[in-house]
N, CA and C atoms of all chains as a GROMACS GRO file, in nm:
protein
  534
    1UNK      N    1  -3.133  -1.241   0.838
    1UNK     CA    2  -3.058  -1.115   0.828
    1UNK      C    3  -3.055  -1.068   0.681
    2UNK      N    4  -3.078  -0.960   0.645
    2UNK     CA    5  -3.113  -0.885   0.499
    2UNK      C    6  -2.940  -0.885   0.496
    3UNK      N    7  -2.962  -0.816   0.376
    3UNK     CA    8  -2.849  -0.765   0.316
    3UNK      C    9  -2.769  -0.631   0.379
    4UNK      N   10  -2.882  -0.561   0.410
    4UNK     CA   11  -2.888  -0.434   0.441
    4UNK      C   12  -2.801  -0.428   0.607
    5UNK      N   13  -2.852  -0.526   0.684
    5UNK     CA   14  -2.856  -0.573   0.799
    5UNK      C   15  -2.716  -0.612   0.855
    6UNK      N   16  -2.657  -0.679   0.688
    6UNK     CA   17  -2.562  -0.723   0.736
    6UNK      C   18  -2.436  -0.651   0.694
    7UNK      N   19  -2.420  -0.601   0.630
    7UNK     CA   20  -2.358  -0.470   0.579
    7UNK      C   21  -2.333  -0.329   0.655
    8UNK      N   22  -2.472  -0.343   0.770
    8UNK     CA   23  -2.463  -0.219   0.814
    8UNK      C   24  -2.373  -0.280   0.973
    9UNK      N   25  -2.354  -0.421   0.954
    9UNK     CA   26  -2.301  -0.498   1.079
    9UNK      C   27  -2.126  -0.497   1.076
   10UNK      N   28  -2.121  -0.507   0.941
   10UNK     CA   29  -1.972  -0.584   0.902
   10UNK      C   30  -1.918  -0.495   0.823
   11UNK      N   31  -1.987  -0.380   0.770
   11UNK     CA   32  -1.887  -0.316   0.681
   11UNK      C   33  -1.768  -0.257   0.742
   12UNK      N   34  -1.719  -0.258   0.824
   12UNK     CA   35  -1.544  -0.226   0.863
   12UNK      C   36  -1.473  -0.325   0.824
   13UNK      N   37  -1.554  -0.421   0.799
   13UNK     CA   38  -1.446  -0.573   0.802
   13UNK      C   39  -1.391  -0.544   0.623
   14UNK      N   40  -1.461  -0.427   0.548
   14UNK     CA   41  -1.349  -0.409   0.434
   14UNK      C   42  -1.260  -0.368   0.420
   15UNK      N   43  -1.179  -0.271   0.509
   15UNK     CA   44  -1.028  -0.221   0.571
   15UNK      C   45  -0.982  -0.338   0.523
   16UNK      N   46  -0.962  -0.382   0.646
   16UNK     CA   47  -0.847  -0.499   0.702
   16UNK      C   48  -0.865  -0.600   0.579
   17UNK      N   49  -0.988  -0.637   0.542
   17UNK     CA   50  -0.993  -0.727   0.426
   17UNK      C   51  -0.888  -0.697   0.295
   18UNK      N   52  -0.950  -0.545   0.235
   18UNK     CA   53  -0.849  -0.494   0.098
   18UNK      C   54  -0.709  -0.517   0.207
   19UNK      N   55  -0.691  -0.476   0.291
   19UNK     CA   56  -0.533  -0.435   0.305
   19UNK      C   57  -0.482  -0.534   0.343
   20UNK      N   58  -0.558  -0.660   0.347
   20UNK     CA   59  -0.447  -0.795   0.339
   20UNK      C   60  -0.460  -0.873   0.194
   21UNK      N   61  -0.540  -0.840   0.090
   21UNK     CA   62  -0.565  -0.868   0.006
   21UNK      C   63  -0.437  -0.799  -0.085
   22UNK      N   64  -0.452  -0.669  -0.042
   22UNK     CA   65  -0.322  -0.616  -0.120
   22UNK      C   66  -0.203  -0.632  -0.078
   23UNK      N   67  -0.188  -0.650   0.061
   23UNK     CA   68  -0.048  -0.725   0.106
   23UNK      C   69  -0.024  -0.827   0.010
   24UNK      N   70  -0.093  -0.930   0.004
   24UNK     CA   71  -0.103  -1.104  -0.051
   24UNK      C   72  -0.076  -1.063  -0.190
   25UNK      N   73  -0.122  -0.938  -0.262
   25UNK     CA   74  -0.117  -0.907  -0.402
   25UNK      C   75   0.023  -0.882  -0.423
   26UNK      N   76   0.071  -0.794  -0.346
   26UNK     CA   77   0.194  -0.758  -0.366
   26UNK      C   78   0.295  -0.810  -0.350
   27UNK      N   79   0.300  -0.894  -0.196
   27UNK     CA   80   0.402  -0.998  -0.155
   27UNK      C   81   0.458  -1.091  -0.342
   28UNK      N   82   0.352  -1.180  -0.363
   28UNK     CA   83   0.310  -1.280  -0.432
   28UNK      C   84   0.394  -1.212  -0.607
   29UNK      N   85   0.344  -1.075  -0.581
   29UNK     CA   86   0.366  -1.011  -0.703
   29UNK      C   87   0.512  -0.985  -0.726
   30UNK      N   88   0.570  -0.943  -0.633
   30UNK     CA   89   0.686  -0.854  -0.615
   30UNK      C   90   0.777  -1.007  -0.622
   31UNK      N   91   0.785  -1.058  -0.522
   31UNK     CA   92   0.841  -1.229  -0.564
   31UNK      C   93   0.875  -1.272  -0.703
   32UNK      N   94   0.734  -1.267  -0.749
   32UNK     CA   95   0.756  -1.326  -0.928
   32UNK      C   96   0.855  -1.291  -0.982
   33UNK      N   97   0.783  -1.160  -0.993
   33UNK     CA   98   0.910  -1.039  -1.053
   33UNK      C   99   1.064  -1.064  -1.050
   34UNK      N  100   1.065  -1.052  -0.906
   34UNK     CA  101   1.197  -1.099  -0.840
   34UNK      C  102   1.258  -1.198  -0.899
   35UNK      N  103   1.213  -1.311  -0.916
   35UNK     CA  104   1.290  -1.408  -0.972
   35UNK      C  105   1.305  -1.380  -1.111
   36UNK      N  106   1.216  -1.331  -1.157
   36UNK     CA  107   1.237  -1.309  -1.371
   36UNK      C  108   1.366  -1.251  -1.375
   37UNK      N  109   1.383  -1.117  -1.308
   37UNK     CA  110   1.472  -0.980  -1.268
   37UNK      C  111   1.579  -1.097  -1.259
   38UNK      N  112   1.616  -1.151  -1.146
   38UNK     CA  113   1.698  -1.196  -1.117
   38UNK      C  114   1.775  -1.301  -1.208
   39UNK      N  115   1.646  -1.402  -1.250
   39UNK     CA  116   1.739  -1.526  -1.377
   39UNK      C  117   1.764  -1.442  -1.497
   40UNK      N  118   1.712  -1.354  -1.505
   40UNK     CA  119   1.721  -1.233  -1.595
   40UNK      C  120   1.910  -1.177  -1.650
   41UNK      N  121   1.890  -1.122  -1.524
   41UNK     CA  122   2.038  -1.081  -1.494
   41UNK      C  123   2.148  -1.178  -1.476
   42UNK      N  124   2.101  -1.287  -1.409
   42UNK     CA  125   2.233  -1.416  -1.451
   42UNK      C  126   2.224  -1.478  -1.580
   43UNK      N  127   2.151  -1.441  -1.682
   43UNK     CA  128   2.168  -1.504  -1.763
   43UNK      C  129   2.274  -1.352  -1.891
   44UNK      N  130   2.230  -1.256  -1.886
   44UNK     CA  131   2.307  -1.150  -1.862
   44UNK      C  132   2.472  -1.166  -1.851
   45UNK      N  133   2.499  -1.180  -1.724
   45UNK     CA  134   2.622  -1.211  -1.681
   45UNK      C  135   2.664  -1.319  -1.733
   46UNK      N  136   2.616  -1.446  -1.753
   46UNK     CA  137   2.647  -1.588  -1.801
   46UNK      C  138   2.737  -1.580  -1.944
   47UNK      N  139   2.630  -1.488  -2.010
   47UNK     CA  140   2.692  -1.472  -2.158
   47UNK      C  141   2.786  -1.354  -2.161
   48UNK      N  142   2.879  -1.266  -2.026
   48UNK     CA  143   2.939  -1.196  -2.018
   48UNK      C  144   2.868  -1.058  -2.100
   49UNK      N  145   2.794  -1.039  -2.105
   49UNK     CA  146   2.716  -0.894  -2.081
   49UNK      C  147   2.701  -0.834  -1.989
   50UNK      N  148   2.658  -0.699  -1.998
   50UNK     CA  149   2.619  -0.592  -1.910
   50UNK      C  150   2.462  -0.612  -1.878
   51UNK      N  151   2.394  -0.619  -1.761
   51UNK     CA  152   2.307  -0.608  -1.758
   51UNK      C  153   2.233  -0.476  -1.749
   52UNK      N  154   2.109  -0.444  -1.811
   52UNK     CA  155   1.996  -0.301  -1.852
   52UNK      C  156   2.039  -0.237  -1.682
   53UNK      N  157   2.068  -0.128  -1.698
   53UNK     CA  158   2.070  -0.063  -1.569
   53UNK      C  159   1.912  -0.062  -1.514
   54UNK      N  160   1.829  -0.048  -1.579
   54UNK     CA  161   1.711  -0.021  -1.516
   54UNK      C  162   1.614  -0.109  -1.446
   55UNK      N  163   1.735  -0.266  -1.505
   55UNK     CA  164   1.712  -0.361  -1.429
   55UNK      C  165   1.794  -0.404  -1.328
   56UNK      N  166   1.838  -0.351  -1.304
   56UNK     CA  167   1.951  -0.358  -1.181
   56UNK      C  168   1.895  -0.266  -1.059
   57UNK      N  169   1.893  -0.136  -1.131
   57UNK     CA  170   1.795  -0.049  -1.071
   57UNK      C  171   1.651  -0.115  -0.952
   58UNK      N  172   1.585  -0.178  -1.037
   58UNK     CA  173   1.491  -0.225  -1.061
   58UNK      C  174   1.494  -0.320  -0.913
   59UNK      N  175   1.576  -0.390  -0.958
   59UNK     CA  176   1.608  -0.479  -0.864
   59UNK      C  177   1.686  -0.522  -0.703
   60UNK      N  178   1.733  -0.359  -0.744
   60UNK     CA  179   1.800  -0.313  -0.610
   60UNK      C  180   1.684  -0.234  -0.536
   61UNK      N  181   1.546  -0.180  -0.576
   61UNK     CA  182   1.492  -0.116  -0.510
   61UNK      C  183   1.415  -0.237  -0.467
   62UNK      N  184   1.348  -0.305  -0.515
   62UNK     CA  185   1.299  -0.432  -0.445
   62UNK      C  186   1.348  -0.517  -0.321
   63UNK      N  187   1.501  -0.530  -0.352
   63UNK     CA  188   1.529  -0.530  -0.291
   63UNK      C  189   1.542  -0.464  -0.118
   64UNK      N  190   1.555  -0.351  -0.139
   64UNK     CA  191   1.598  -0.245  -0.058
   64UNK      C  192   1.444  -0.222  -0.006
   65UNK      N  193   1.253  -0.294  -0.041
   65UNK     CA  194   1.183  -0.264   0.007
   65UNK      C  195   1.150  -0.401   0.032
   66UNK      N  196   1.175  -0.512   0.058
   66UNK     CA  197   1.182  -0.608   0.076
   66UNK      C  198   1.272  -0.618   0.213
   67UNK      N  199   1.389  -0.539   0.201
   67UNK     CA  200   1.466  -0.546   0.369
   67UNK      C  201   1.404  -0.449   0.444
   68UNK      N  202   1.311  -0.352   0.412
   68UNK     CA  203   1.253  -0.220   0.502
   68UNK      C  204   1.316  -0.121   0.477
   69UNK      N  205   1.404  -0.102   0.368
   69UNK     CA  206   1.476   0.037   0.407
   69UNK      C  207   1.410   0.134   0.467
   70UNK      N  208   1.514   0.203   0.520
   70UNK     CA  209   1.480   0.306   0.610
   70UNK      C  210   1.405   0.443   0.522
   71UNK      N  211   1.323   0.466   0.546
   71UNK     CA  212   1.273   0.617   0.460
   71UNK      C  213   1.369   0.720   0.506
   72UNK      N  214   1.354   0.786   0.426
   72UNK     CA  215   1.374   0.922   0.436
   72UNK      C  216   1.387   1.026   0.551
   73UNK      N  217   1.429   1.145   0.591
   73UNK     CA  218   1.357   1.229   0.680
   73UNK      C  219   1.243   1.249   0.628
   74UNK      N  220   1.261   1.322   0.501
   74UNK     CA  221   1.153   1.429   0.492
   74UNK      C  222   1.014   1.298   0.447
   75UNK      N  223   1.030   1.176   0.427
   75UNK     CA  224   0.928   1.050   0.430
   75UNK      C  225   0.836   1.055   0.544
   76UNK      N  226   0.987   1.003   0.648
   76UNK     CA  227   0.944   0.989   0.813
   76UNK      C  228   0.844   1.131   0.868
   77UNK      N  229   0.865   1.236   0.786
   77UNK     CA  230   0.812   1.373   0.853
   77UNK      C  231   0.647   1.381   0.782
   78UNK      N  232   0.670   1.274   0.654
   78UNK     CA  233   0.511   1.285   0.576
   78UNK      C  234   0.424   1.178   0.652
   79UNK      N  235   0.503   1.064   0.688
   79UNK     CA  236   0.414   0.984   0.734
   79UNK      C  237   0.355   1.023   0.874
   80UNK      N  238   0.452   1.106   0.920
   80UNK     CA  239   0.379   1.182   1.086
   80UNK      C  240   0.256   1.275   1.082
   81UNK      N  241   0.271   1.319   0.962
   81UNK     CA  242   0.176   1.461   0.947
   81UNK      C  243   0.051   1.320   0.876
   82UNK      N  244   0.107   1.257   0.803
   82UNK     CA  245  -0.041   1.171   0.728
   82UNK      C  246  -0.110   1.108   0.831
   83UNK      N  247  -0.046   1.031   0.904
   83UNK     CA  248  -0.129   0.926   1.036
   83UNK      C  249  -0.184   1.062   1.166
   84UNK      N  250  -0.114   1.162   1.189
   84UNK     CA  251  -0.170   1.236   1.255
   84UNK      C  252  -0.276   1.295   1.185
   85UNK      N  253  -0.321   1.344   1.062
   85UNK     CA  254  -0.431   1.379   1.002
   85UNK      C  255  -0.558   1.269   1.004
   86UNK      N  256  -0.510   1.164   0.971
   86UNK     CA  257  -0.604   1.057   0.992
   86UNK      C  258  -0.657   1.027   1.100
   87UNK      N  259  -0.568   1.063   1.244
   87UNK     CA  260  -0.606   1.019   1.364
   87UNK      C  261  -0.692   1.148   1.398
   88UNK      N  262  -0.668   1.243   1.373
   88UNK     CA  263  -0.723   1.379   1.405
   88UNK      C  264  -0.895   1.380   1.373
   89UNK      N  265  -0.879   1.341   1.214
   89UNK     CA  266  -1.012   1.292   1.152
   89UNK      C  267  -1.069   1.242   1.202
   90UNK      N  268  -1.048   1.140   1.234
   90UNK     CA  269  -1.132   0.963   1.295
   90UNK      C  270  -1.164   1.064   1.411
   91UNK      N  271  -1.078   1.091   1.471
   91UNK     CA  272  -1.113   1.162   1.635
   91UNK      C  273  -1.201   1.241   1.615
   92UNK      N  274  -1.207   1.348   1.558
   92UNK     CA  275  -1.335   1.469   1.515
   92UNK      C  276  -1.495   1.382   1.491
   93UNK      N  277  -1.468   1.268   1.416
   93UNK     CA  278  -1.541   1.174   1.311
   93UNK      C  279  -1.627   1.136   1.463
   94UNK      N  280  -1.550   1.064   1.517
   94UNK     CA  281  -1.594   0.975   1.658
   94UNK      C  282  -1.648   1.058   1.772
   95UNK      N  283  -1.638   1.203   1.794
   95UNK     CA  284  -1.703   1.289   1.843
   95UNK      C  285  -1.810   1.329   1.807
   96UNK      N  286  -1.812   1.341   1.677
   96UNK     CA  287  -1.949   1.350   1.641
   96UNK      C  288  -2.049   1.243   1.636
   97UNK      N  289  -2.013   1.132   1.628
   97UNK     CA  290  -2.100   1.060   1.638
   97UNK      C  291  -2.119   0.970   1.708
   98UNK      N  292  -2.050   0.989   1.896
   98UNK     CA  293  -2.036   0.929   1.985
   98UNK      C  294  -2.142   0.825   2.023
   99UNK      N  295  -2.237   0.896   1.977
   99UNK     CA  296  -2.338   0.821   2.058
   99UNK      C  297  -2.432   0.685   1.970
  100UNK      N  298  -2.383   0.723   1.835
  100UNK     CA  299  -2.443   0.566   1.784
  100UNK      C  300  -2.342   0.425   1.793
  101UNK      N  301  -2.406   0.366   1.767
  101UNK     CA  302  -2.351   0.180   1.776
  101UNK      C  303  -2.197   0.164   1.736
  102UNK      N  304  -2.201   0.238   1.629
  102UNK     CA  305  -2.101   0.218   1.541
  102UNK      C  306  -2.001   0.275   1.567
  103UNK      N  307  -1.978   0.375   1.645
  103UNK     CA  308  -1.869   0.460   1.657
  103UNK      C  309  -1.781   0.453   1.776
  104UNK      N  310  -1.751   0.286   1.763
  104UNK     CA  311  -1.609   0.282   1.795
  104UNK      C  312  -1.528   0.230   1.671
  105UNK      N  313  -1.591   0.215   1.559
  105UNK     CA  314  -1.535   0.173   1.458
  105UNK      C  315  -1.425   0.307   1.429
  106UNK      N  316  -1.470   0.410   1.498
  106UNK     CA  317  -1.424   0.561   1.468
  106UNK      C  318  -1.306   0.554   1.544
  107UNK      N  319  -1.327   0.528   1.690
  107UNK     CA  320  -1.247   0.528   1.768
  107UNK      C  321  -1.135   0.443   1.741
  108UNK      N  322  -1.131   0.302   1.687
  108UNK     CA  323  -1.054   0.223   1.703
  108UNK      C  324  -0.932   0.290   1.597
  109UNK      N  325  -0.989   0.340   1.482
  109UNK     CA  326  -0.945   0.375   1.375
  109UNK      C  327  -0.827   0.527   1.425
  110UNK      N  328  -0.889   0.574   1.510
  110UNK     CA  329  -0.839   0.690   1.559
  110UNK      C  330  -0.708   0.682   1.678
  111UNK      N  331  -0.730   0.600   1.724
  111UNK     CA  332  -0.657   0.532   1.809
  111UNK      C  333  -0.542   0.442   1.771
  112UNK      N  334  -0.548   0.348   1.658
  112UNK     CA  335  -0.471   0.300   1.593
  112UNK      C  336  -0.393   0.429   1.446
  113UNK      N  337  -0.451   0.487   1.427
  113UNK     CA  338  -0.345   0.594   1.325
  113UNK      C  339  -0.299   0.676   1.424
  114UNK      N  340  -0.324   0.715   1.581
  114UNK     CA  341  -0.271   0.798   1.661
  114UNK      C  342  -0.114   0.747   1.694
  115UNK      N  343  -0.141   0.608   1.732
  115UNK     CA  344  -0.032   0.504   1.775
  115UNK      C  345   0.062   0.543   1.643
  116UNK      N  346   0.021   0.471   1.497
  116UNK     CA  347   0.147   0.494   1.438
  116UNK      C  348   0.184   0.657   1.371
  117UNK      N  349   0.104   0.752   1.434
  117UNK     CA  350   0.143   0.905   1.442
  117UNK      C  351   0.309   0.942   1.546
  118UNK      N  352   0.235   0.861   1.655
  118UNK     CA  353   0.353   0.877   1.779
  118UNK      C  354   0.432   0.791   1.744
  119UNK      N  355   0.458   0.677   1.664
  119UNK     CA  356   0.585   0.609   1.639
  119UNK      C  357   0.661   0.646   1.509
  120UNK      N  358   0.556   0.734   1.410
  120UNK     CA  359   0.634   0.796   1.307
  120UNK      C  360   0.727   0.905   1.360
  121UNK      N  361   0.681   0.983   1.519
  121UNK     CA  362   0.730   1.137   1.527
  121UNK      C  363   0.838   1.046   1.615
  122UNK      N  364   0.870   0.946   1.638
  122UNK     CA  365   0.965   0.871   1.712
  122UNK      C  366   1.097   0.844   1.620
  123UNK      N  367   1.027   0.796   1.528
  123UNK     CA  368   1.138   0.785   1.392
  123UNK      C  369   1.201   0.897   1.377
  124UNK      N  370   1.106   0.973   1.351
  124UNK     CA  371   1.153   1.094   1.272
  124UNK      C  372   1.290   1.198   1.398
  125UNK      N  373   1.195   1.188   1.502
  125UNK     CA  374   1.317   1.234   1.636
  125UNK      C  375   1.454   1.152   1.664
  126UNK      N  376   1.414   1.022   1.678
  126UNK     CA  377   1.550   0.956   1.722
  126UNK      C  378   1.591   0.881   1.654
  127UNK      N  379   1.562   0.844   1.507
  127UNK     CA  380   1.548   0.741   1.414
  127UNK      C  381   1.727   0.734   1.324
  128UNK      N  382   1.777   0.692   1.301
  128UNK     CA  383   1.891   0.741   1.185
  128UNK      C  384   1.864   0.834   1.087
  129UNK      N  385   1.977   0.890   1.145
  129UNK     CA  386   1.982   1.001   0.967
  129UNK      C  387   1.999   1.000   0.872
  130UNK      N  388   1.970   1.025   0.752
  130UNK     CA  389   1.996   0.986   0.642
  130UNK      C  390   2.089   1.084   0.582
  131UNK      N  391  -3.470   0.076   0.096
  131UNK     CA  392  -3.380  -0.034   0.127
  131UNK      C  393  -3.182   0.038   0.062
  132UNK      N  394  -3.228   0.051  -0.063
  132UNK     CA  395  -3.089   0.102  -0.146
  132UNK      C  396  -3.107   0.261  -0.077
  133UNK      N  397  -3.185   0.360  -0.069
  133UNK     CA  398  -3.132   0.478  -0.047
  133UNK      C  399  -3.097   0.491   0.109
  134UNK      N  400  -3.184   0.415   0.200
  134UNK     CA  401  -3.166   0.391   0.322
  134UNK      C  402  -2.980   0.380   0.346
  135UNK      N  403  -2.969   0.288   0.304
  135UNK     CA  404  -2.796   0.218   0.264
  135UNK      C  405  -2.710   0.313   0.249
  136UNK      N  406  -2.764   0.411   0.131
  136UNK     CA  407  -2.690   0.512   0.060
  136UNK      C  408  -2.663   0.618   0.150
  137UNK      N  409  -2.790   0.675   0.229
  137UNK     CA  410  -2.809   0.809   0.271
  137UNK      C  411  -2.640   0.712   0.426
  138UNK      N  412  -2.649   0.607   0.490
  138UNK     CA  413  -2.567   0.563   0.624
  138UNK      C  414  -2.464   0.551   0.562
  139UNK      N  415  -2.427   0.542   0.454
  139UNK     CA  416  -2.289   0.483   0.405
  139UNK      C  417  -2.218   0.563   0.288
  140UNK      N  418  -2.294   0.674   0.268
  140UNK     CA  419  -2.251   0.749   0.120
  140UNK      C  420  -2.104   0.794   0.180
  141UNK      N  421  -2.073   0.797   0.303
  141UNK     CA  422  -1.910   0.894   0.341
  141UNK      C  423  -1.816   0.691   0.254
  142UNK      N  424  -1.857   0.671   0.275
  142UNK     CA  425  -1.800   0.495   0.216
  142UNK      C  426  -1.734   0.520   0.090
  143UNK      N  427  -1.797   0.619   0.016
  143UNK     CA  428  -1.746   0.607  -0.159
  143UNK      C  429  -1.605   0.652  -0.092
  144UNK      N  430  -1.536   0.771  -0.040
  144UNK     CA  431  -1.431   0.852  -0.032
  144UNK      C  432  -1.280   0.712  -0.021
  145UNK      N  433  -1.351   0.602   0.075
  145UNK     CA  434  -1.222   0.519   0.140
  145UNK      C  435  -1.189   0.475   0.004
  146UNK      N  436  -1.359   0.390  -0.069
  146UNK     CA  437  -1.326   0.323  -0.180
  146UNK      C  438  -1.285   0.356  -0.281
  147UNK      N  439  -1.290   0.474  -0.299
  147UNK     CA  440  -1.223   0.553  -0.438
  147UNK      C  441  -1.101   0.563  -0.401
  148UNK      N  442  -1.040   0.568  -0.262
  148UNK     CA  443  -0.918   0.558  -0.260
  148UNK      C  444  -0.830   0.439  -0.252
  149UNK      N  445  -0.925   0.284  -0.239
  149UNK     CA  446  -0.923   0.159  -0.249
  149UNK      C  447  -0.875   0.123  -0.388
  150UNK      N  448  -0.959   0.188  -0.481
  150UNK     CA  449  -0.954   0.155  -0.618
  150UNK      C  450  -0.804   0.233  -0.689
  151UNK      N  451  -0.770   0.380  -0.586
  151UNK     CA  452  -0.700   0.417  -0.675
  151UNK      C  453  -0.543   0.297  -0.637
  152UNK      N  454  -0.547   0.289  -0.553
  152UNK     CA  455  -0.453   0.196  -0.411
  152UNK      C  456  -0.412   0.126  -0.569
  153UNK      N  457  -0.538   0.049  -0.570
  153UNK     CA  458  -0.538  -0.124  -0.667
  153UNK      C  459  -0.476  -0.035  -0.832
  154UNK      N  460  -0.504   0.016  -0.827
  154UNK     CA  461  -0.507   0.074  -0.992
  154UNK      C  462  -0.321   0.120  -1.027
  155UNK      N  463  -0.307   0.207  -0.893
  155UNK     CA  464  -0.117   0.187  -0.877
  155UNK      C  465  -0.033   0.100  -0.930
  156UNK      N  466  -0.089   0.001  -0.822
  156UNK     CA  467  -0.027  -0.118  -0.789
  156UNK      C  468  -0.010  -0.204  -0.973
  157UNK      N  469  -0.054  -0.152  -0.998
  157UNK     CA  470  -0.144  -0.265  -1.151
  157UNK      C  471  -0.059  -0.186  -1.228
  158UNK      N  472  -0.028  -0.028  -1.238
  158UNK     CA  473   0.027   0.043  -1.307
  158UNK      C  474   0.186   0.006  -1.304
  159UNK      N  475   0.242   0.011  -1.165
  159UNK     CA  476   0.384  -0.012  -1.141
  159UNK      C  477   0.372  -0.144  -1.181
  160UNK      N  478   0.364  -0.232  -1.134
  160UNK     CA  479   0.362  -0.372  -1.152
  160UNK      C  480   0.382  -0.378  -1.355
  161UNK      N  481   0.274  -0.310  -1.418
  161UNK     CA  482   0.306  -0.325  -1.586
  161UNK      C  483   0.486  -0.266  -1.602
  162UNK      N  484   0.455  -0.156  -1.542
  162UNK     CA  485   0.576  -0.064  -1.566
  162UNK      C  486   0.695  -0.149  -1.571
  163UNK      N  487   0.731  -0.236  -1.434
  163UNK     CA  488   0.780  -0.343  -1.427
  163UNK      C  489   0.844  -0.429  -1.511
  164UNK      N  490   0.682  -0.493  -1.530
  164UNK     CA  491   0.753  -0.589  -1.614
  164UNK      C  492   0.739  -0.561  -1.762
  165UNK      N  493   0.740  -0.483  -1.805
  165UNK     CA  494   0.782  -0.394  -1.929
  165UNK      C  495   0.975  -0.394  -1.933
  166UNK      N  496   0.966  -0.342  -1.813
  166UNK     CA  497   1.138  -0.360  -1.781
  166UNK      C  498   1.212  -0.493  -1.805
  167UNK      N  499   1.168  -0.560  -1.774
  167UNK     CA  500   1.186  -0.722  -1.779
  167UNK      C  501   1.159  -0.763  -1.943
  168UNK      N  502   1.106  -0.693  -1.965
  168UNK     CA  503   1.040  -0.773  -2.119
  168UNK      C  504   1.158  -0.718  -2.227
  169UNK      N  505   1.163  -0.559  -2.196
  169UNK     CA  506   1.216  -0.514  -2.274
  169UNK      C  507   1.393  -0.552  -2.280
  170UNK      N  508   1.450  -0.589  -2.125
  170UNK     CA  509   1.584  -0.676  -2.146
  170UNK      C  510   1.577  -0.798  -2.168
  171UNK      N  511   1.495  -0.892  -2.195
  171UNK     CA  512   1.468  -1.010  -2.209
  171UNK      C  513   1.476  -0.956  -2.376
  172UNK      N  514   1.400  -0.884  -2.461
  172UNK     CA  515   1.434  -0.856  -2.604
  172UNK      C  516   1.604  -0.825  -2.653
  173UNK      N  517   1.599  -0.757  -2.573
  173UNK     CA  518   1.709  -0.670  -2.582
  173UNK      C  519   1.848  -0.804  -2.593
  174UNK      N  520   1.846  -0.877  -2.479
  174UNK     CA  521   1.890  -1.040  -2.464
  174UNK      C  522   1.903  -1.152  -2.646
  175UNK      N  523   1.784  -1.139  -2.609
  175UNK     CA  524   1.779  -1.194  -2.731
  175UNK      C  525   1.805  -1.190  -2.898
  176UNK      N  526   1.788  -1.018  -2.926
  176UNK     CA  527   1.864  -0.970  -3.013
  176UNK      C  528   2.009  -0.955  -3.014
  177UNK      N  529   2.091  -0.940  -2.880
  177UNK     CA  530   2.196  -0.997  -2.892
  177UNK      C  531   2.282  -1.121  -2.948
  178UNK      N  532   2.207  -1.217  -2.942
  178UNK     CA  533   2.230  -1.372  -2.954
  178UNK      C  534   2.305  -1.372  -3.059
   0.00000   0.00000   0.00000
């Protein structure tokens, strides 16, 4: 199998690859942090100081994306219009090129940003208000 | 062999340029970060 061969076999498998790569980047990353931030600020408090607001800041938003906070409306209303654009795409994408090998790579893609289109416009309808 | 590649896969640059900008963020906030950290960790220490 060439290079060519195999590339033209497997190249979807770079999605899912970067986007657990950058999960693993970030998880790993955001952690570190976390703890500096944190012995940071008890050491702060220890010696009866104020700790840098911007590390508190800092540390409360990590926090707060670390538990899932809830987005926004007007978030919940971007991420509906973004995954529906994407699904729209892929869908147009996969019509046109129904008929070669490859194009369920289109479909799958279209199908999966459709799904979290209809669970963003779910949020956004019955979700808490902010 | 390479233009063959190029001409099936040239729509490819669009994801990866947006791959790179993804990574390049991430690298940006992340300094931003710990700039924050560095700079109360000084800040700490000139107290002493």
């Amino acid at each position: 199998m060439t290079f060519a061969e195999f590339f033209a076999s497997y190249w979807w498998l770079m999605f899912p690859i970067f986007g657990m790569f950058l999960a693993a980047m970030g998880v790993f990353q955001d952690d570190a942090r976390s703890t500096k931030a944190m012995d940071l600020i008890r050491t702060y408090v220890n010696q009866g100081k104020d700790p840098p607001p911007e590390l508190l800041q800092m540390v409360a938003q990590d926090a707060e994306s670390a538990r899932g906070g809830a987005p926004s409306e007007h978030g919940r209303a971007w991420s509906f219009i973004v995954f529906a654009a994407l699904s729209a795409g892929l869908g147009t994408g996969y019509y046109f090129v129904r008929a070669e090998d490859w194009a369920f790579a289109f479909l799958i893609g279209a199908v999966a940003t459709g799904v979290m289109a209809v669970g963003a416009l779910f949020l956004l309808v019955f979700g808490r208000k902010s | 062999m390479t233009v063959e590649l190029f001409r099936d896969f040239w729509w490819l640059m669009f994801p990866i340029f947006g791959m790179v900008m993804a990574v390049l963020g991430m690298a940006r906030e992340a300094r931003a970060e710990d700039e924050v950290i560095a700079r109360a960790r000084r800040e700490l220490e000139q107290r002493q």
